[in-house]
C-alpha positions as a Markdown table, in Angstrom:
| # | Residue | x | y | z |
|---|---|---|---|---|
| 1 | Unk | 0.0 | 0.0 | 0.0 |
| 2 | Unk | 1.1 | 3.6 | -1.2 |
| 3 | Unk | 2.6 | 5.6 | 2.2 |
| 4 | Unk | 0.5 | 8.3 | 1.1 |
| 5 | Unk | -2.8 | 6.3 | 0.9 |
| 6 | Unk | -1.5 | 4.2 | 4.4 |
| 7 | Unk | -1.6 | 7.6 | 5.9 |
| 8 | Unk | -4.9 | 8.5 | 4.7 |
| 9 | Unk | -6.5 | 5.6 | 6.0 |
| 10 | Unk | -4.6 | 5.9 | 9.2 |
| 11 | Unk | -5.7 | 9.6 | 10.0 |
| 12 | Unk | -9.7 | 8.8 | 8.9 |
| 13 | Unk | -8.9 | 5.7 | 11.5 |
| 14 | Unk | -7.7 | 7.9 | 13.9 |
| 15 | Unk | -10.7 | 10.3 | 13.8 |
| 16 | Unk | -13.0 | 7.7 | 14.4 |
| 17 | Unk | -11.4 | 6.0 | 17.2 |
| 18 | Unk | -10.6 | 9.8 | 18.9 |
| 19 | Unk | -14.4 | 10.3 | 18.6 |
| 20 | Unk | -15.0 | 6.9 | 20.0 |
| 21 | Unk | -12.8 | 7.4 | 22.8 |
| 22 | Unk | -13.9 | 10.7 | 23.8 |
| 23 | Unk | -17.0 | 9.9 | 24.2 |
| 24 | Unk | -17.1 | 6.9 | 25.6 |
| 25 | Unk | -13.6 | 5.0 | 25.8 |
| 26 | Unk | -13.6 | 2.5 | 23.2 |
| 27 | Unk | -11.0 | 3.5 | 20.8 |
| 28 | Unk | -9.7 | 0.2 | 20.4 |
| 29 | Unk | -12.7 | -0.7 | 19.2 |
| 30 | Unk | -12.1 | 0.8 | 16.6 |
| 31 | Unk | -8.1 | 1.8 | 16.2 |
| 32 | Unk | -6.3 | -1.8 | 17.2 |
| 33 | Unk | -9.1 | -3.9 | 14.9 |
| 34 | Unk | -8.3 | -1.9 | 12.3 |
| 35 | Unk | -4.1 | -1.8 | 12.9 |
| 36 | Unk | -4.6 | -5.5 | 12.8 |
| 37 | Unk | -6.5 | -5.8 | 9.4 |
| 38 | Unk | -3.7 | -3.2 | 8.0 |
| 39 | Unk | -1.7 | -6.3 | 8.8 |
| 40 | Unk | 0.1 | -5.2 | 11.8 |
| 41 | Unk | 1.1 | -8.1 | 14.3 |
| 42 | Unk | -0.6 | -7.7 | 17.5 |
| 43 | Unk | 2.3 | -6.2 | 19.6 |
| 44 | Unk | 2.8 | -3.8 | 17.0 |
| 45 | Unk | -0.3 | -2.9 | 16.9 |
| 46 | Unk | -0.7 | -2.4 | 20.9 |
| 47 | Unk | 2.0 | 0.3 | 20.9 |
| 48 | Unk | 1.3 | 1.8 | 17.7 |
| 49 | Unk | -2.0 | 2.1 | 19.0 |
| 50 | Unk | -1.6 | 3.2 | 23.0 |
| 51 | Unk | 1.4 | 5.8 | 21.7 |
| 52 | Unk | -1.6 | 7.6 | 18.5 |
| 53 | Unk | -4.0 | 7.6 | 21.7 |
| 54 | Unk | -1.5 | 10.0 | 23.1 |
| 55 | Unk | -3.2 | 12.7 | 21.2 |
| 56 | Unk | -6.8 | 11.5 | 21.8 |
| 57 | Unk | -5.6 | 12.9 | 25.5 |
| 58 | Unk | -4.1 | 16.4 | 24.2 |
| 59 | Unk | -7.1 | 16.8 | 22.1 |
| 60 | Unk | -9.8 | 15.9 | 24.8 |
| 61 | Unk | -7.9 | 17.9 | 27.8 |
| 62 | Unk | -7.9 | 21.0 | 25.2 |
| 63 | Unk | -11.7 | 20.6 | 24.6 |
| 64 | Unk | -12.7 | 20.0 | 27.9 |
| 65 | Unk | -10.7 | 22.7 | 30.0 |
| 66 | Unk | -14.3 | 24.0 | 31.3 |
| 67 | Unk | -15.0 | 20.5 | 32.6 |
| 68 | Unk | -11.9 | 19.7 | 34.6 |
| 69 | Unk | -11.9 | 22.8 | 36.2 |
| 70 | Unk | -14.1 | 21.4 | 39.1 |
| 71 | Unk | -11.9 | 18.1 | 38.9 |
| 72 | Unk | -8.7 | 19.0 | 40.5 |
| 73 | Unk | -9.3 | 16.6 | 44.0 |
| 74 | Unk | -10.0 | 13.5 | 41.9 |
| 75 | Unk | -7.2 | 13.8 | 39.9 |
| 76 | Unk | -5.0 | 14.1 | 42.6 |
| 77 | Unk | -6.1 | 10.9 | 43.8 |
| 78 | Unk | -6.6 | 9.2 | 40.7 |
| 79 | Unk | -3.6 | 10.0 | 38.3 |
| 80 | Unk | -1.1 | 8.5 | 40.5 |
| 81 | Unk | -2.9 | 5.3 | 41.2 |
| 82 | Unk | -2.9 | 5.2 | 37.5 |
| 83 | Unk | 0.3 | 6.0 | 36.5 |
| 84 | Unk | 2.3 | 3.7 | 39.0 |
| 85 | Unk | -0.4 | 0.9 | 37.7 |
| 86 | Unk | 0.5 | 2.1 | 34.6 |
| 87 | Unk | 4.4 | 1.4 | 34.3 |
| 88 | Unk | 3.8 | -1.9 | 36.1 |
| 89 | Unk | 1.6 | -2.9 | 33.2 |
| 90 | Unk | 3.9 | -1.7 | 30.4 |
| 91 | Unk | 7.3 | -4.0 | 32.2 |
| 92 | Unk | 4.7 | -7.0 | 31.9 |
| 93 | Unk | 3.5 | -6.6 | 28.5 |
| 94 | Unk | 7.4 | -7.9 | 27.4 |
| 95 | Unk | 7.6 | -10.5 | 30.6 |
| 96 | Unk | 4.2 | -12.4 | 30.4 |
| 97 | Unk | 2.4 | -13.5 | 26.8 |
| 98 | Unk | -0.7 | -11.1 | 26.0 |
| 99 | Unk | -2.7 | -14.6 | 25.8 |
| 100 | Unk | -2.6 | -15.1 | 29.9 |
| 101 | Unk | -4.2 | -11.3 | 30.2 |
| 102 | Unk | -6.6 | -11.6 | 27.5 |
| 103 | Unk | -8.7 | -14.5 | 28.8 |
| 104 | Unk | -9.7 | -12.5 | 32.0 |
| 105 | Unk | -10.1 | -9.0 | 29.9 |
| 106 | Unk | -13.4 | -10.0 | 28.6 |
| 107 | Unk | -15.0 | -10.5 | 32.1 |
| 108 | Unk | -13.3 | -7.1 | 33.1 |
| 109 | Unk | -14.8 | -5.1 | 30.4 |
| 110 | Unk | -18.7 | -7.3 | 30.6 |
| 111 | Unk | -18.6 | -5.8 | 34.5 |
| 112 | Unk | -17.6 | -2.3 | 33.3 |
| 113 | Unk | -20.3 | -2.4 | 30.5 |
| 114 | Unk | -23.3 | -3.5 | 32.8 |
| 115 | Unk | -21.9 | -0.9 | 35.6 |
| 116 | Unk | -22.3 | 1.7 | 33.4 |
| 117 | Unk | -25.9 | 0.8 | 32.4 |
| 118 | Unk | -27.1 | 1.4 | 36.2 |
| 119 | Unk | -29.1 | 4.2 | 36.2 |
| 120 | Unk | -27.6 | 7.2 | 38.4 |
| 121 | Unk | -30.4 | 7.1 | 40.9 |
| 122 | Unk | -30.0 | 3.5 | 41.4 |
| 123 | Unk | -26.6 | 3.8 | 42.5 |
| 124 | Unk | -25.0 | 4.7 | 46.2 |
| 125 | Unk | -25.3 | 8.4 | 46.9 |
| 126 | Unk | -22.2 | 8.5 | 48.9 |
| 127 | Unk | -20.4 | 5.8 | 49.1 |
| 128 | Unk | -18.5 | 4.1 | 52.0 |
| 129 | Unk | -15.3 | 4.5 | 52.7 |
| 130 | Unk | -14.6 | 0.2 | 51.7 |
| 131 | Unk | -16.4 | 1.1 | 48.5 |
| 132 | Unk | -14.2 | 4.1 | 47.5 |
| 133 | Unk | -11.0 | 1.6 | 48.4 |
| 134 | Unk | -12.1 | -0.9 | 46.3 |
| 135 | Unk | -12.8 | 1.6 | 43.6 |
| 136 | Unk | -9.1 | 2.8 | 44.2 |
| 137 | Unk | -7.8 | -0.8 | 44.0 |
| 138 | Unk | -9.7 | -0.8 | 40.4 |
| 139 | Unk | -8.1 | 2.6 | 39.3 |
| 140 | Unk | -4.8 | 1.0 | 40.0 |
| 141 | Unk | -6.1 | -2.5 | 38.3 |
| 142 | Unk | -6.8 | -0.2 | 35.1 |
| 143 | Unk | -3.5 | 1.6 | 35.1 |
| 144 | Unk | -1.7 | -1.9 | 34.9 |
| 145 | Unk | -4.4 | -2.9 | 31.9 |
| 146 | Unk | -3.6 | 0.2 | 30.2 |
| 147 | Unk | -0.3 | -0.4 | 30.2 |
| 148 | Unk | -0.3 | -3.8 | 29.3 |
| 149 | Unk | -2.6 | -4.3 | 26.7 |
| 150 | Unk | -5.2 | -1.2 | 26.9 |
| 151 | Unk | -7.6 | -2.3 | 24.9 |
| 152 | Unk | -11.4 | -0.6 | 26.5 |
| 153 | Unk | -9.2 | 0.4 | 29.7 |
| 154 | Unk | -11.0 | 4.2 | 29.4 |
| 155 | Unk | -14.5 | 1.9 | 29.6 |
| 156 | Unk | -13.4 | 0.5 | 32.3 |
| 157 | Unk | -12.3 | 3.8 | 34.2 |
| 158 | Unk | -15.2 | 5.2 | 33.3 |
| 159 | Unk | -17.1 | 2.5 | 35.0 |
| 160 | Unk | -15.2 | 3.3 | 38.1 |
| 161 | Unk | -16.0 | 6.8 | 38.1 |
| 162 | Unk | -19.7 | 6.4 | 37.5 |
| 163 | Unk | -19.8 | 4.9 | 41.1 |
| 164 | Unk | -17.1 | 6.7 | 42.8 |
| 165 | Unk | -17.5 | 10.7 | 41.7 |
| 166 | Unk | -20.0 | 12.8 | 42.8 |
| 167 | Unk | -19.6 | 14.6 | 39.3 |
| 168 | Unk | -21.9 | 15.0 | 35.8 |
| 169 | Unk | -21.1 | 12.2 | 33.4 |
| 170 | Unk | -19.3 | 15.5 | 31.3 |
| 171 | Unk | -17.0 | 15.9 | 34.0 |
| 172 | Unk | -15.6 | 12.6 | 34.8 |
| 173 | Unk | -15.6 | 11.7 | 31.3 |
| 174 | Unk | -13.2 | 14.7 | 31.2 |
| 175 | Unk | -11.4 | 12.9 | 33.9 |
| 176 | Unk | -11.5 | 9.8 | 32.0 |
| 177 | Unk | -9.7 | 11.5 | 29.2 |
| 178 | Unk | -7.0 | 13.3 | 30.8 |
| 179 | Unk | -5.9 | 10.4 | 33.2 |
| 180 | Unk | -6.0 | 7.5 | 29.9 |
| 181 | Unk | -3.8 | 10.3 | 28.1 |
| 182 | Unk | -1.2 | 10.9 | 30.3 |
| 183 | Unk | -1.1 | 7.3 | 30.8 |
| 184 | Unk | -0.6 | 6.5 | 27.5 |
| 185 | Unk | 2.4 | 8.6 | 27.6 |
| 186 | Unk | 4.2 | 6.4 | 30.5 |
| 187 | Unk | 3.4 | 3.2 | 28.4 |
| 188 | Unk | 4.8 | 4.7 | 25.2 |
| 189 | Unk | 8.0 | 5.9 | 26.8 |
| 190 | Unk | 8.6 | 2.1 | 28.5 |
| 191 | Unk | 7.5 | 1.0 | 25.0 |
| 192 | Unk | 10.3 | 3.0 | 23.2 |
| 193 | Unk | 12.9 | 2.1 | 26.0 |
| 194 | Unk | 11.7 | -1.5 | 25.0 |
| 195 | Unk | 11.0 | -2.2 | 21.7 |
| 196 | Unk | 10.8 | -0.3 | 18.3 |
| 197 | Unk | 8.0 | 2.2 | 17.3 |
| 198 | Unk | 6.7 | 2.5 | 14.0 |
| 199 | Unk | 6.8 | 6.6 | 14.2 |
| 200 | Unk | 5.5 | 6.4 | 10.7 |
| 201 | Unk | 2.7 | 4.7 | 11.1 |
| 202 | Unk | 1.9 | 6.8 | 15.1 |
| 203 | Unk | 2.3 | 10.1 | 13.2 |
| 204 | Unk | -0.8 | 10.4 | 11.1 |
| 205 | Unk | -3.2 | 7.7 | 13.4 |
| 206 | Unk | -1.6 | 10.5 | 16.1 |
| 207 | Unk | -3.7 | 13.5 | 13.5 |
| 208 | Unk | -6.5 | 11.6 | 13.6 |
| 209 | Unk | -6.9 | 10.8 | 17.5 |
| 210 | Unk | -5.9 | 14.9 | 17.9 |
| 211 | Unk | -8.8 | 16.1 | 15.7 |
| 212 | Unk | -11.2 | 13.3 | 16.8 |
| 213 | Unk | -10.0 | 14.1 | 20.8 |
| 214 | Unk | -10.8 | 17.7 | 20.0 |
| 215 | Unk | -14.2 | 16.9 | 18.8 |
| 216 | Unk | -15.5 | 13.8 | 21.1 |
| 217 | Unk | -15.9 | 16.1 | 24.1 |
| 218 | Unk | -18.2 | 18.9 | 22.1 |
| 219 | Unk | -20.3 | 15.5 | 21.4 |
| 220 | Unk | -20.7 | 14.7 | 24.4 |
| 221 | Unk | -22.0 | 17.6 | 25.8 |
| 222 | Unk | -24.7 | 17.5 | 23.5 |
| 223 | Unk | -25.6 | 13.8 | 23.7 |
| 224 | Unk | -28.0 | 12.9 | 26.6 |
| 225 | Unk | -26.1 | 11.4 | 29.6 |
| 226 | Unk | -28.3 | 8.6 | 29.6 |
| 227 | Unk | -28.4 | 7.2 | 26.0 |
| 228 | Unk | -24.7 | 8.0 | 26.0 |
| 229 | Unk | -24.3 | 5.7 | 28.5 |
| 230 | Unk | -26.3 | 3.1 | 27.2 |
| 231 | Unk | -24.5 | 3.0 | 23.9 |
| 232 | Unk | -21.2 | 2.2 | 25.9 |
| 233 | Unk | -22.4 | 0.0 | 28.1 |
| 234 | Unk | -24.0 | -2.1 | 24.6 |
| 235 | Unk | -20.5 | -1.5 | 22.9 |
| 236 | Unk | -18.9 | -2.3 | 26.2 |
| 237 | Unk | -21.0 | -5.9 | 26.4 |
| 238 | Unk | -20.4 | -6.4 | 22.5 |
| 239 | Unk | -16.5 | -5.8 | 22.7 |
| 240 | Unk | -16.5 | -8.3 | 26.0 |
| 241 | Unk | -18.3 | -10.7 | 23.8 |
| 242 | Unk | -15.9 | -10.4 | 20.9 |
| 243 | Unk | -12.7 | -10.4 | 23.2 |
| 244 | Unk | -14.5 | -13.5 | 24.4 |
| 245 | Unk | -14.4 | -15.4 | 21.4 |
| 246 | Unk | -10.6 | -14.5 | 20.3 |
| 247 | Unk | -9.5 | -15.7 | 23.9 |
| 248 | Unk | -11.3 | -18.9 | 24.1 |
């Protein structure tokens, strides 16, 4: 395939995913399929993948300043969780095979789907103090996902932070965006102290997750929380389902 043409595809790929993960963390749903059918092997794939979703992050933080404004006390909890969960994850993904990880993934991402579909009102008000350190526990269980294979990890945070924060779905969402980009930058700088990146291939996916980041979160304000949420949950169950099938 022409480099020009690759590049093409790549950048339209890139939109789409940056949309997809915006709004409601799927990218891979989108992005590492379609690395894959480019005929990409899997690893190369993974990192060519996590270090284009870089710019998904830059994108979506840009676009959502308004939102995170109100969201400085969560990060400060939740970033480091998922950063040191984060490096862990990257070190494994060249110690243990991908094949031992994937089998319990699809579980992982069926829970986040189906928390996600819970209606707000339906869920604990405040919740107690063994709840939040569970939910902490998770945030540093998703950090080492993201890091080691990635693939629906912002799903899975998101699930996290529809139980734990107090905040609009806008608002952790933003959240959601800014911690999965920043920790896409730890797992590509382990991955280039690791392996070898494909620069040419990140560059223009890297475009596309930029101008799709900058346009997810303008989406999502418009969308209504609550059919939002049930299209990822439905994705969510749907990508568990798939994931399900490749593992086993």
């Amino acid at each position: 395939m022409a480099t020009f043409q690759m590049s093409f595809i790549l950048i339209l790929i890139g939109i789409a995913a940056g949309i997809v993960s915006t709004v409601g963390g799927l990218a891979s749903l989108v992005s590492y399929p379609a690395l894959l059918a480019l005929g990409l092997p899997p690893v190369t794939a993974n990192v060519t993948n996590t270090a284009g979703l870089i710019f998904t992050g830059v994108g979506a933080t840009i676009a959502s300043r308004k939102e995170l404004k109100h969201q400085r006390k969560e990060l400060l909890t939740l970033l480091p969780l998922t950063l040191i969960g984060c490096i862990v994850g990257a070190l494994l993904l060249f110690k243990i095979p991908a094949a031992t990880f994937q089998k319990v993934v699809p579980f992982f991402i069926l829970s986040a789907g189906l928390l996600i579909l819970i209606p707000r009102h339906l869920q604990v008000k405040q919740p107690a103090q063994w709840q939040v350190v569970l939910a902490w526990f998770g945030v540093f269980f998703v950090g080492i996902y993201s890091g080691y294979f990635g693939a629906a990890s912002g799903v899975l945070m998101l699930s996290l932070l529809s139980i734990i924060s107090q905040a609009r779905f806008t608002e952790y969402n933003a959240t959601k965006n800014l911690i999965m980009g920043l920790a896409n930058c730890i797992a590509t700088l382990i991955y280039y102290l690791q392996t070898t990146i494909q620069w040419s291939l990140v560059w223009p996916l890297g475009i596309g997750f930029l101008v799709g980041g900058l346009i997810g979160p303008s989406i999502v304000r418009l969308l209504p929380e609550r059919w939002t949420k049930i299209g990822i949950g439905i994705a969510a169950i749907g990508l568990a389902i798939s994931l399900f099938v490749q593992a086993y």
